[in-house]
mmJSON file of the N, C-alpha and C atoms, coordinates in Angstrom:
{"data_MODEL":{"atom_site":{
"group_PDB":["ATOM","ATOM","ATOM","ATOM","ATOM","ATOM","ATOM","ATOM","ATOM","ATOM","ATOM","ATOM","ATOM","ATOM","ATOM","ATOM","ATOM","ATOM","ATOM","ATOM","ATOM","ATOM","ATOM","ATOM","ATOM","ATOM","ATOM","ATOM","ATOM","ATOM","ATOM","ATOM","ATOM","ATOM","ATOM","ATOM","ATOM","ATOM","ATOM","ATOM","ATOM","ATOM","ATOM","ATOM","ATOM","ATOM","ATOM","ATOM","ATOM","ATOM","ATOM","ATOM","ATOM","ATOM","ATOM","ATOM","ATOM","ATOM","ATOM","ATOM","ATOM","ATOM","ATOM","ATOM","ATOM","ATOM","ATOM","ATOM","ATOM","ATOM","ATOM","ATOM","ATOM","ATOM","ATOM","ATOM","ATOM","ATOM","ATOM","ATOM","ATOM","ATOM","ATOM","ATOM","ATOM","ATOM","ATOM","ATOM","ATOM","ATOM","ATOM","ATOM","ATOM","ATOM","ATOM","ATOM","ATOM","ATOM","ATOM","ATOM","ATOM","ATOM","ATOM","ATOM","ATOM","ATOM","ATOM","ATOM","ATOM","ATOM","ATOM","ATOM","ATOM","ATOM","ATOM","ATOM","ATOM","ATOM","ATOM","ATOM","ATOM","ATOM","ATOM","ATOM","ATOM","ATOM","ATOM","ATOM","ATOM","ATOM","ATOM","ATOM","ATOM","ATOM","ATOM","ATOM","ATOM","ATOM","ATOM","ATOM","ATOM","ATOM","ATOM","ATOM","ATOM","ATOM","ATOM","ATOM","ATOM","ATOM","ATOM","ATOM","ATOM","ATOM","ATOM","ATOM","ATOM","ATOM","ATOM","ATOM","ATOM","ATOM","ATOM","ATOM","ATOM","ATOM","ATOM","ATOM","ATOM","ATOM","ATOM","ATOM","ATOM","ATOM","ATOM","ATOM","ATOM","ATOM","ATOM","ATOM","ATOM","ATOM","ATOM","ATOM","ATOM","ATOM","ATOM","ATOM","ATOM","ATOM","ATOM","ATOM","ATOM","ATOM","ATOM","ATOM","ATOM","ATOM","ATOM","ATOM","ATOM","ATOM","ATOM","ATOM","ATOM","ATOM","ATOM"],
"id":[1,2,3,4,5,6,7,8,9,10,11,12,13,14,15,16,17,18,19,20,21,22,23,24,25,26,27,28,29,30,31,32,33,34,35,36,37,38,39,40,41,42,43,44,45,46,47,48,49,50,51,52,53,54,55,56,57,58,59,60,61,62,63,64,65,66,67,68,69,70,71,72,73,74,75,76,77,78,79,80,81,82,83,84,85,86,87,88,89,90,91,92,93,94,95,96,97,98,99,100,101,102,103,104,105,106,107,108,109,110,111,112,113,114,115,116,117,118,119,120,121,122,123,124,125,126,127,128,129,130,131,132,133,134,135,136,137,138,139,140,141,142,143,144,145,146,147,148,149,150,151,152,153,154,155,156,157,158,159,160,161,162,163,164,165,166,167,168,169,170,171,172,173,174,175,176,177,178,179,180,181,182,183,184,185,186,187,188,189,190,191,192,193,194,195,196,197,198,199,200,201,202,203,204,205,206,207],
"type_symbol":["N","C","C","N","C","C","N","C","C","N","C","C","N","C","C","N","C","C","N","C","C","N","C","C","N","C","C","N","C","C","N","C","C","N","C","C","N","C","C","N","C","C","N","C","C","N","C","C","N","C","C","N","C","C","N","C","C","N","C","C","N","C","C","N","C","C","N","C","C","N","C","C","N","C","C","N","C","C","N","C","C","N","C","C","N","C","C","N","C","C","N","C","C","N","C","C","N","C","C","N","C","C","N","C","C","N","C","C","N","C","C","N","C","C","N","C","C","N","C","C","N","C","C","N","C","C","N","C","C","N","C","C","N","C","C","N","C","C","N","C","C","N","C","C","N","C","C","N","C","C","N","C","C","N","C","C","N","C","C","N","C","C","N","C","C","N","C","C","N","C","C","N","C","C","N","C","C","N","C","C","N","C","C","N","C","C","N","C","C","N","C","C","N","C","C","N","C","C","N","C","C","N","C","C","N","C","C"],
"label_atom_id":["N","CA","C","N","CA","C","N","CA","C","N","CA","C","N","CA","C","N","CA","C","N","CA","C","N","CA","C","N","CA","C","N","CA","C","N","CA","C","N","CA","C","N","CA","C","N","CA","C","N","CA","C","N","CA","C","N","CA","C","N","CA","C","N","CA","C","N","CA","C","N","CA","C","N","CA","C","N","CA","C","N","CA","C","N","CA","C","N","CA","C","N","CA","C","N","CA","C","N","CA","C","N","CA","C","N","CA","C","N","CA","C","N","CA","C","N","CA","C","N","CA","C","N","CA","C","N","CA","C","N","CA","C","N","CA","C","N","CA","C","N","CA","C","N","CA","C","N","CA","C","N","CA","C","N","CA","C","N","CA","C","N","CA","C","N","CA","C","N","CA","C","N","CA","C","N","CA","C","N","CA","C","N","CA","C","N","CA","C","N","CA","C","N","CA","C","N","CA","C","N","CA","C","N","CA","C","N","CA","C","N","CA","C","N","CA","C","N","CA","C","N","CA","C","N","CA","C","N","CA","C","N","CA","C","N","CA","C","N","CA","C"],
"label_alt_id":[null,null,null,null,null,null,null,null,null,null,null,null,null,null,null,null,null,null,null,null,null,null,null,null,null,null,null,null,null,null,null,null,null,null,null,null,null,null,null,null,null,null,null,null,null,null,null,null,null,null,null,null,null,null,null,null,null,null,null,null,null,null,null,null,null,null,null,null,null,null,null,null,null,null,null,null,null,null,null,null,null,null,null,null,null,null,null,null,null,null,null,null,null,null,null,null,null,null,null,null,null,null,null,null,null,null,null,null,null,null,null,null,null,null,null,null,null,null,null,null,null,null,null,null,null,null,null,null,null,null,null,null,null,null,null,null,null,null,null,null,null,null,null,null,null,null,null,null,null,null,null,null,null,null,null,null,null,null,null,null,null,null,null,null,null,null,null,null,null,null,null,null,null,null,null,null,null,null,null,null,null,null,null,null,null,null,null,null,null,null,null,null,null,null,null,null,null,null,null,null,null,null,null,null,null,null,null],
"label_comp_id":["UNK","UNK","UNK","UNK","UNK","UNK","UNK","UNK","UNK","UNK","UNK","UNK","UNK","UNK","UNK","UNK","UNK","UNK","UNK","UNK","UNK","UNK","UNK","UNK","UNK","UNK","UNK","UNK","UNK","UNK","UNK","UNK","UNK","UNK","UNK","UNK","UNK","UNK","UNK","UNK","UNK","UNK","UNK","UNK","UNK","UNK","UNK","UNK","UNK","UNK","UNK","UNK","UNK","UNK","UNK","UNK","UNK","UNK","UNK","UNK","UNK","UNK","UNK","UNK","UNK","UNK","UNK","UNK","UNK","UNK","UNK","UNK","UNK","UNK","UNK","UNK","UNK","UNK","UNK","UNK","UNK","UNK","UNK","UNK","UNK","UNK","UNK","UNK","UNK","UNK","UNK","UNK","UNK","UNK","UNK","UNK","UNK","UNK","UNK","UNK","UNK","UNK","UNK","UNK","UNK","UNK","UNK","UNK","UNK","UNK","UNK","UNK","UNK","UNK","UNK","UNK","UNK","UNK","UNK","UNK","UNK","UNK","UNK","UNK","UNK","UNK","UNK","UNK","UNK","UNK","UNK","UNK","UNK","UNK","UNK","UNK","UNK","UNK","UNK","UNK","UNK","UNK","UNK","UNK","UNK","UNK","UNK","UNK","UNK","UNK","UNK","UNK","UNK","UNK","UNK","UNK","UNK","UNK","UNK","UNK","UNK","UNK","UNK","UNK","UNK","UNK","UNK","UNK","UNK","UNK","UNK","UNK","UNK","UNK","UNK","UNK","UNK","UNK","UNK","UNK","UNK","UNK","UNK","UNK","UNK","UNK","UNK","UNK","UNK","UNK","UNK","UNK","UNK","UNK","UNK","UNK","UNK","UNK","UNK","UNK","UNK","UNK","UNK","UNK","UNK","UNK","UNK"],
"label_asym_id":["A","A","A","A","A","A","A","A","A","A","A","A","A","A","A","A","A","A","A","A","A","A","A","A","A","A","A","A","A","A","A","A","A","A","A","A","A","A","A","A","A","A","A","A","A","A","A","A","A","A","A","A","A","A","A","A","A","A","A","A","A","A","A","A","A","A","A","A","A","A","A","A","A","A","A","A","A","A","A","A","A","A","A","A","A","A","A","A","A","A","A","A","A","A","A","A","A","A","A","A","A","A","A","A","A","A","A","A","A","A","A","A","A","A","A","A","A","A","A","A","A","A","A","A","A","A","A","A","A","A","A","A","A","A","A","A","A","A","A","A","A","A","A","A","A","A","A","A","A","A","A","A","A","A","A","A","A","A","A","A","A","A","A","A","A","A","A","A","A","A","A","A","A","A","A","A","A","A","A","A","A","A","A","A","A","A","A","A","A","A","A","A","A","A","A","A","A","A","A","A","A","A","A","A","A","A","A"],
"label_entity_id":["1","1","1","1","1","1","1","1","1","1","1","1","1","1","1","1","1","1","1","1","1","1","1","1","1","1","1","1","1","1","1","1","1","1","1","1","1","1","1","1","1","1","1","1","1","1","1","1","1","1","1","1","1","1","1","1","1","1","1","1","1","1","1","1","1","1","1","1","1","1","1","1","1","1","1","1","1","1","1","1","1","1","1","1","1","1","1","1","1","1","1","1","1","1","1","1","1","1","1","1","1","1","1","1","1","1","1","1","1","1","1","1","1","1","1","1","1","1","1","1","1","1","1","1","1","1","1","1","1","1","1","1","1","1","1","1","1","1","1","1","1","1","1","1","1","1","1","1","1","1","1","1","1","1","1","1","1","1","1","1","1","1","1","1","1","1","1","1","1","1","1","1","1","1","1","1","1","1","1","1","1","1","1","1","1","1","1","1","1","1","1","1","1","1","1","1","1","1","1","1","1","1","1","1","1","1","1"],
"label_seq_id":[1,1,1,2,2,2,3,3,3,4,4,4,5,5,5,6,6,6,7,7,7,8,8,8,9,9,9,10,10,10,11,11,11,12,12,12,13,13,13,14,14,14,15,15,15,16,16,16,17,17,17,18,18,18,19,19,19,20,20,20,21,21,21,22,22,22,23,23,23,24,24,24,25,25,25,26,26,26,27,27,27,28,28,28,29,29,29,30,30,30,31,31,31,32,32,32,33,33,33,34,34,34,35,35,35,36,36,36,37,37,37,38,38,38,39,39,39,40,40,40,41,41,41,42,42,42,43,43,43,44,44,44,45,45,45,46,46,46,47,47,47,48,48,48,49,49,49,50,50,50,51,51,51,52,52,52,53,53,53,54,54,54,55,55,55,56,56,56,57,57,57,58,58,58,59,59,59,60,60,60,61,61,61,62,62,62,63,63,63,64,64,64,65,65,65,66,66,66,67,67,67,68,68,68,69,69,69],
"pdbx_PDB_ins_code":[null,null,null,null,null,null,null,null,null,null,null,null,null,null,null,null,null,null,null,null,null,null,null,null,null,null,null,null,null,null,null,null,null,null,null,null,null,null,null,null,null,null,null,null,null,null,null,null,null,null,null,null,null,null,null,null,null,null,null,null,null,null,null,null,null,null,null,null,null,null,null,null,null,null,null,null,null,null,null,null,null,null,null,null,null,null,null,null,null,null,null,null,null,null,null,null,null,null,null,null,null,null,null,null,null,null,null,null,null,null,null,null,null,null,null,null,null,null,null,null,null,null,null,null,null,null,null,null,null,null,null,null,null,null,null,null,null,null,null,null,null,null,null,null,null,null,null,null,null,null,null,null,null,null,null,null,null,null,null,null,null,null,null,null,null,null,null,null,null,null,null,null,null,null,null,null,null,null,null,null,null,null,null,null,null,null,null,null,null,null,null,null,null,null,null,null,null,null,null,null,null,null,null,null,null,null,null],
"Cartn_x":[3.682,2.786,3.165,2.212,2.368,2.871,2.729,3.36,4.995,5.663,6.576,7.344,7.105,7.648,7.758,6.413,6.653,7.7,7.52,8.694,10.175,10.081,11.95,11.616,10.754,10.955,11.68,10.808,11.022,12.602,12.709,14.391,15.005,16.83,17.987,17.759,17.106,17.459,16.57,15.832,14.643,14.488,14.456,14.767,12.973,12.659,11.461,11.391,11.014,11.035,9.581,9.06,7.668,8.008,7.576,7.605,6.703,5.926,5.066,5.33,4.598,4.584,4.719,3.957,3.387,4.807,5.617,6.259,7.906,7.955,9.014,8.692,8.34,7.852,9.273,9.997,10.934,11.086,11.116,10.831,9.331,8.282,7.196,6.803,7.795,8.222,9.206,10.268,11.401,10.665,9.629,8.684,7.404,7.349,5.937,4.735,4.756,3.664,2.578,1.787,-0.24,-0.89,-0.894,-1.858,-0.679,-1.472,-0.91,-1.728,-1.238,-0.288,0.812,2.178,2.632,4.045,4.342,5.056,6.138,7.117,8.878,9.555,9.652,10.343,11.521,13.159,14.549,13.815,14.14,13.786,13.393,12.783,12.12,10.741,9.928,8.772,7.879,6.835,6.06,4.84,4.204,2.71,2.089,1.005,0.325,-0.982,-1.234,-2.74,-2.345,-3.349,-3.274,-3.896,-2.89,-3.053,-3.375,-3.451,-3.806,-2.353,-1.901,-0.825,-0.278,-1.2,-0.632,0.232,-0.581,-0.069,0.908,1.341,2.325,3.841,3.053,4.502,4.8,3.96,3.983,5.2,4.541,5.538,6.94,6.87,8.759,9.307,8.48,9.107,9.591,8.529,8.713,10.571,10.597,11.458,12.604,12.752,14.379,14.444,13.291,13.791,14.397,13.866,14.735,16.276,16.158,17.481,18.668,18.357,18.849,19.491,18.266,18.694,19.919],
"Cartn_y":[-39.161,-40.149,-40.368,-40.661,-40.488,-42.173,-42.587,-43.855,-44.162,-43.523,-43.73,-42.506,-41.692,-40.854,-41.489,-42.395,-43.286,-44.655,-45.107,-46.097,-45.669,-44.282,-43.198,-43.121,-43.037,-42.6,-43.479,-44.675,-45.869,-47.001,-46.375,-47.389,-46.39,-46.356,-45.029,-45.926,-47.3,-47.828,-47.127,-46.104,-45.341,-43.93,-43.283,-42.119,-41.917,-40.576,-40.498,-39.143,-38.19,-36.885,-36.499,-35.407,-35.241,-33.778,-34.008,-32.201,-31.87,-30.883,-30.399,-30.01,-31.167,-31.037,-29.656,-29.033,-28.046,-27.008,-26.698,-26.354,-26.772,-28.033,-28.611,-29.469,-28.719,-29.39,-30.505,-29.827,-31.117,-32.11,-32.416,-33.624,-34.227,-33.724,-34.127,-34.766,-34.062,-34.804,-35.98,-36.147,-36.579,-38.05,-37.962,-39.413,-39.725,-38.905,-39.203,-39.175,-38.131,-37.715,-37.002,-37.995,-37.758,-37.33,-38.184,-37.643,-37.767,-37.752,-37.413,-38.859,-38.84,-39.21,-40.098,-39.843,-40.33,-40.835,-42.449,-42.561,-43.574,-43.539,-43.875,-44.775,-45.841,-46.636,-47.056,-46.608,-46.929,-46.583,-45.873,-45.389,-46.652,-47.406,-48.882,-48.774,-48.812,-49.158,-47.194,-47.717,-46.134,-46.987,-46.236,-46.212,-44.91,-44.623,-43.743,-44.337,-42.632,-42.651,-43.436,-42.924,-43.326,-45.018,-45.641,-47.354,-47.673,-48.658,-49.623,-49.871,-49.616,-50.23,-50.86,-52.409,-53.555,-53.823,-53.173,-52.447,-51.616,-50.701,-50.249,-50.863,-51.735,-52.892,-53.84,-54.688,-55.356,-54.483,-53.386,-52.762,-52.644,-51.926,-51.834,-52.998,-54.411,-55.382,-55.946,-55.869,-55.666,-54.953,-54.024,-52.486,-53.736,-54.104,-54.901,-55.94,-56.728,-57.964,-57.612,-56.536,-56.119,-55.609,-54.821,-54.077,-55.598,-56.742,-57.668,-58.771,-58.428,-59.109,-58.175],
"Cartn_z":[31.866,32.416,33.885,34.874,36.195,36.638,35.851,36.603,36.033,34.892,34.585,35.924,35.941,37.325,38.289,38.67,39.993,40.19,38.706,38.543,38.917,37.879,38.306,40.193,40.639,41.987,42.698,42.052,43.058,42.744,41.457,40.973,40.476,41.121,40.348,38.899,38.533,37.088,36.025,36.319,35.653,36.131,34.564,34.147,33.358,34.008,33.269,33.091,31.599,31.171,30.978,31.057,30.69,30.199,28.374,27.813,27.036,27.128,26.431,25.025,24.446,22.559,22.028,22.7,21.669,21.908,23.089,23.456,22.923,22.291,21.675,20.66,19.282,18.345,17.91,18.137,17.479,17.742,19.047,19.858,19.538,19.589,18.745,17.661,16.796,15.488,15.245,16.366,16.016,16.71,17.747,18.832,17.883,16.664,16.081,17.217,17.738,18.282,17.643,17.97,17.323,18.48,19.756,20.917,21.889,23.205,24.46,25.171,26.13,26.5,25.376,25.537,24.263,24.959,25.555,26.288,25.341,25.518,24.637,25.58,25.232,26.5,25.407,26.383,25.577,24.133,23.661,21.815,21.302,22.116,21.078,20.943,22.129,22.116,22.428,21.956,21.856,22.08,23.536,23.858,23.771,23.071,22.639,23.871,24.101,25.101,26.666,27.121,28.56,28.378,28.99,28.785,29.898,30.815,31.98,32.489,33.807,34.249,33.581,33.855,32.973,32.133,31.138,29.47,29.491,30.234,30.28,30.932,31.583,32.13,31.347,30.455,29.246,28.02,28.009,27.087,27.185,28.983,29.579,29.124,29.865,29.659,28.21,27.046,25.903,25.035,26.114,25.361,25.955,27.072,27.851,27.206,26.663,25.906,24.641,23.616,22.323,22.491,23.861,24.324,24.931,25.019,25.166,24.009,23.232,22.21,21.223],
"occupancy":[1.0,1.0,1.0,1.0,1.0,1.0,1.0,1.0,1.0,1.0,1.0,1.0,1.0,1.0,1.0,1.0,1.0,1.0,1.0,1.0,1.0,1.0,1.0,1.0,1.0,1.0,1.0,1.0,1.0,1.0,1.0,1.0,1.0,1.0,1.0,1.0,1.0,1.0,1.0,1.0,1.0,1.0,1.0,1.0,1.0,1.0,1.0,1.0,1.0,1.0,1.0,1.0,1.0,1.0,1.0,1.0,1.0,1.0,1.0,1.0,1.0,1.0,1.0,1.0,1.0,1.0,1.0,1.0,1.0,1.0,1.0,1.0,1.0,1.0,1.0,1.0,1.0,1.0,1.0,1.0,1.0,1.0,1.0,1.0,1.0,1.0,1.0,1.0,1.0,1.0,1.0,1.0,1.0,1.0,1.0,1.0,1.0,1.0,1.0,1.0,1.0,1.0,1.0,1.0,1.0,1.0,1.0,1.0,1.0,1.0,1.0,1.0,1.0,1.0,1.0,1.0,1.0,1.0,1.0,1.0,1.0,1.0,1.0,1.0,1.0,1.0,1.0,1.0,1.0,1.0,1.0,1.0,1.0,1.0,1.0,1.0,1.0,1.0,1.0,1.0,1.0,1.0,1.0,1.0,1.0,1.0,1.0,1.0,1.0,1.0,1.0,1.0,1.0,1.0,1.0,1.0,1.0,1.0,1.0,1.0,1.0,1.0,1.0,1.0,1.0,1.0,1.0,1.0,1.0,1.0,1.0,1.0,1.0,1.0,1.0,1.0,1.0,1.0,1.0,1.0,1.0,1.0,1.0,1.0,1.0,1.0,1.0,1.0,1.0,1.0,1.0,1.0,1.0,1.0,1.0,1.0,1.0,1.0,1.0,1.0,1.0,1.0,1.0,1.0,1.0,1.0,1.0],
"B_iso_or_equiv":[0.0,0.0,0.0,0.0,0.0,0.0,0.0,0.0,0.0,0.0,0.0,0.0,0.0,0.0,0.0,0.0,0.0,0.0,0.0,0.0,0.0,0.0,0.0,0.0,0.0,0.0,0.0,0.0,0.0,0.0,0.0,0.0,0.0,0.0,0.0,0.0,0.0,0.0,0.0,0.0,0.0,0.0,0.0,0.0,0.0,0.0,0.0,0.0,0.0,0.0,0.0,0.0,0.0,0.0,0.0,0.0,0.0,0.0,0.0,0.0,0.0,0.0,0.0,0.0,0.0,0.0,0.0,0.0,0.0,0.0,0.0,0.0,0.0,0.0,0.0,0.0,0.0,0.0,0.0,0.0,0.0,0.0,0.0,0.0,0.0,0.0,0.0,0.0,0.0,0.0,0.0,0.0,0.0,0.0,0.0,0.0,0.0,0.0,0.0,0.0,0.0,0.0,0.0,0.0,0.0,0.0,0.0,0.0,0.0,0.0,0.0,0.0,0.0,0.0,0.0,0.0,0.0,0.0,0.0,0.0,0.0,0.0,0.0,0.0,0.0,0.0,0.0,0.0,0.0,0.0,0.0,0.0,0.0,0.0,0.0,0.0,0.0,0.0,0.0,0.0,0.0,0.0,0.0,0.0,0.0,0.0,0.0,0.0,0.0,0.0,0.0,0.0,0.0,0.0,0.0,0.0,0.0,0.0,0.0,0.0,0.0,0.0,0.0,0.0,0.0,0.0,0.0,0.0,0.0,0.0,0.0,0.0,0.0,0.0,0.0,0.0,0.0,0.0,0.0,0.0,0.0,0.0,0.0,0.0,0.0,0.0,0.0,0.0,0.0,0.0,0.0,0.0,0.0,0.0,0.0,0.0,0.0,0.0,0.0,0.0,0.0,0.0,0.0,0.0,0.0,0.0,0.0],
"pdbx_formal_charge":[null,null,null,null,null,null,null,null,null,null,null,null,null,null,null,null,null,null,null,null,null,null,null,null,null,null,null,null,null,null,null,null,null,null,null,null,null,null,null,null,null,null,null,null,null,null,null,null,null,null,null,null,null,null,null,null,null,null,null,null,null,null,null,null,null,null,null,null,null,null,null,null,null,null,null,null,null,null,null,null,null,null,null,null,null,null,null,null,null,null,null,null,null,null,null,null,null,null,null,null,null,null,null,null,null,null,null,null,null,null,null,null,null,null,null,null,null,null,null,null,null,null,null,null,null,null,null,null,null,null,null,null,null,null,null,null,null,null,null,null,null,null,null,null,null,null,null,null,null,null,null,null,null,null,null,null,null,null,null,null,null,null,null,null,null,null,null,null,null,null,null,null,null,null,null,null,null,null,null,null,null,null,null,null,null,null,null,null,null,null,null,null,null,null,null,null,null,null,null,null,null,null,null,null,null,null,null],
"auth_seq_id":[1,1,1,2,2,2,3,3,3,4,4,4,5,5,5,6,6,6,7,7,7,8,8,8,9,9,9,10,10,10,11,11,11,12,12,12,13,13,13,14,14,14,15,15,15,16,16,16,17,17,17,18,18,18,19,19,19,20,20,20,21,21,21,22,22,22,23,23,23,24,24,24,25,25,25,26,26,26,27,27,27,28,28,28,29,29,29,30,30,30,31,31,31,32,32,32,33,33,33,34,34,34,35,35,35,36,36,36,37,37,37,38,38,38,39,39,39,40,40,40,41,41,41,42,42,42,43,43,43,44,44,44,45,45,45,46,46,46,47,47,47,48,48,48,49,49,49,50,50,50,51,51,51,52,52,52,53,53,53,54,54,54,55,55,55,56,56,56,57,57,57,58,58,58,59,59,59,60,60,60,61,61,61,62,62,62,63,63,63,64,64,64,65,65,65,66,66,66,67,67,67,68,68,68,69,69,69],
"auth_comp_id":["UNK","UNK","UNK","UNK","UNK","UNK","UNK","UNK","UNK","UNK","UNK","UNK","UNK","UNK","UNK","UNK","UNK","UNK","UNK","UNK","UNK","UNK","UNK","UNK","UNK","UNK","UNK","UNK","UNK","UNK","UNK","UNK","UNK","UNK","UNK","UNK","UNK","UNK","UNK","UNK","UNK","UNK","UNK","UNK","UNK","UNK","UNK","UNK","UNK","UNK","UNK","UNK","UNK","UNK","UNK","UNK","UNK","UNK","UNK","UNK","UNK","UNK","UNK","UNK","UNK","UNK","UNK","UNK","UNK","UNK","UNK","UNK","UNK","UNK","UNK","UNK","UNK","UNK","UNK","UNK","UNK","UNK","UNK","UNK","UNK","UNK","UNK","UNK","UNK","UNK","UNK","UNK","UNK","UNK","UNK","UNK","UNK","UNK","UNK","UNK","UNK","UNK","UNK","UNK","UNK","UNK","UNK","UNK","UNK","UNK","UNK","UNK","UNK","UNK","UNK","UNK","UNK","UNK","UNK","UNK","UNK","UNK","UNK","UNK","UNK","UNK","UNK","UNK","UNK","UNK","UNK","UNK","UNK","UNK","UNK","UNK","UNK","UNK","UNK","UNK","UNK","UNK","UNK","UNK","UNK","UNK","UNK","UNK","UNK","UNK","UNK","UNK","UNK","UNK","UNK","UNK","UNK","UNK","UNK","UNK","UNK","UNK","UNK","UNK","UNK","UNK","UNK","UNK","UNK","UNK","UNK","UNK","UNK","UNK","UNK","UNK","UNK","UNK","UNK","UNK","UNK","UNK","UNK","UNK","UNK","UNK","UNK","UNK","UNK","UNK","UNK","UNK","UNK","UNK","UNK","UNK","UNK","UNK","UNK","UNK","UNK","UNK","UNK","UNK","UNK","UNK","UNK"],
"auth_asym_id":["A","A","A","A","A","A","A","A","A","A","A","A","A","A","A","A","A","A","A","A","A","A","A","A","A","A","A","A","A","A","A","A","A","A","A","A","A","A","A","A","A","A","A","A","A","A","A","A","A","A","A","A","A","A","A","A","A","A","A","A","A","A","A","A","A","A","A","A","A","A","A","A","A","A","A","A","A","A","A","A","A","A","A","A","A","A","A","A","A","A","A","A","A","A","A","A","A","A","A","A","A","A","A","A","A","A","A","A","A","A","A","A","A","A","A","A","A","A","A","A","A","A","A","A","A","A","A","A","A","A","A","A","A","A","A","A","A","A","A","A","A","A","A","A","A","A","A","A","A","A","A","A","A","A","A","A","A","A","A","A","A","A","A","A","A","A","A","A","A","A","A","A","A","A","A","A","A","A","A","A","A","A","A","A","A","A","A","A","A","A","A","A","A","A","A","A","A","A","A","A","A","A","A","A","A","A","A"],
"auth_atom_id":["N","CA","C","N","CA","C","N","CA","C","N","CA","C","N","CA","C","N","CA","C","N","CA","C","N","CA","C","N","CA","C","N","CA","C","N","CA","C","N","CA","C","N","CA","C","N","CA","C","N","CA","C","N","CA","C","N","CA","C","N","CA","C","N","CA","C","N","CA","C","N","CA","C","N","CA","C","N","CA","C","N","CA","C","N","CA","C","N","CA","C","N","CA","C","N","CA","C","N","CA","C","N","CA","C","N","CA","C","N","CA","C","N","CA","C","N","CA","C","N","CA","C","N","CA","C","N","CA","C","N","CA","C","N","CA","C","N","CA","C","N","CA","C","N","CA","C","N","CA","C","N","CA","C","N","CA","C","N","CA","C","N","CA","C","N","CA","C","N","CA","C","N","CA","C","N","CA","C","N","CA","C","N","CA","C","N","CA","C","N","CA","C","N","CA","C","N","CA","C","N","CA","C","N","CA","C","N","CA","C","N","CA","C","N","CA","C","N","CA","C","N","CA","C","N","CA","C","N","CA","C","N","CA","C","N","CA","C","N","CA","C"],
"pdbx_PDB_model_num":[1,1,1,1,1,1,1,1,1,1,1,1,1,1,1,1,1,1,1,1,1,1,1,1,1,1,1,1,1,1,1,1,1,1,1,1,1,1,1,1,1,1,1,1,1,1,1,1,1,1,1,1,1,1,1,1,1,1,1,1,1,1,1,1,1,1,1,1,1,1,1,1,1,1,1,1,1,1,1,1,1,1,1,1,1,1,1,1,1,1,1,1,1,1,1,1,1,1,1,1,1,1,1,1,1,1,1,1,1,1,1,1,1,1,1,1,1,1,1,1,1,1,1,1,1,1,1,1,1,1,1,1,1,1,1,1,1,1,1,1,1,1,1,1,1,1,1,1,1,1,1,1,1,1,1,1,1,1,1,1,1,1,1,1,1,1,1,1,1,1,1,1,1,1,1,1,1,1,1,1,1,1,1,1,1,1,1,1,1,1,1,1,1,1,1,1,1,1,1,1,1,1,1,1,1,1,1]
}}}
């Protein structure tokens, strides 16, 4: 996803991978991947499909409050 790249660009606190499913089924299997875009924030939270900014910052923020608790 192009904005999780831009986030890694913009903070050393973010790490962002992009791999082609079909190319690494195991990883496919191991993220429960159904569609694409298929984005994993800290192994907590999973956004499926291309979302709205927003929604995708809702989620990060989402993934740091569990990783806190």
């Amino acid at each position: 996803m192009v904005l999780a790249h831009k986030l890694a660009m913009a903070s050393d606190l973010v790490t962002a991978d992009m791999v082609e499913s079909t190319e690494f089924p195991h990883l496919a299997g191991k993220y429960s991947v159904y569609g694409v875009p298929h984005t994993v924030v800290n192994e907590t939270v999973h956004v499926e499909g291309a979302v709205p900014e927003a929604t995708l910052m809702s989620q990060i923020m989402t993934a740091l409050g569990s990783q806190r608790a």
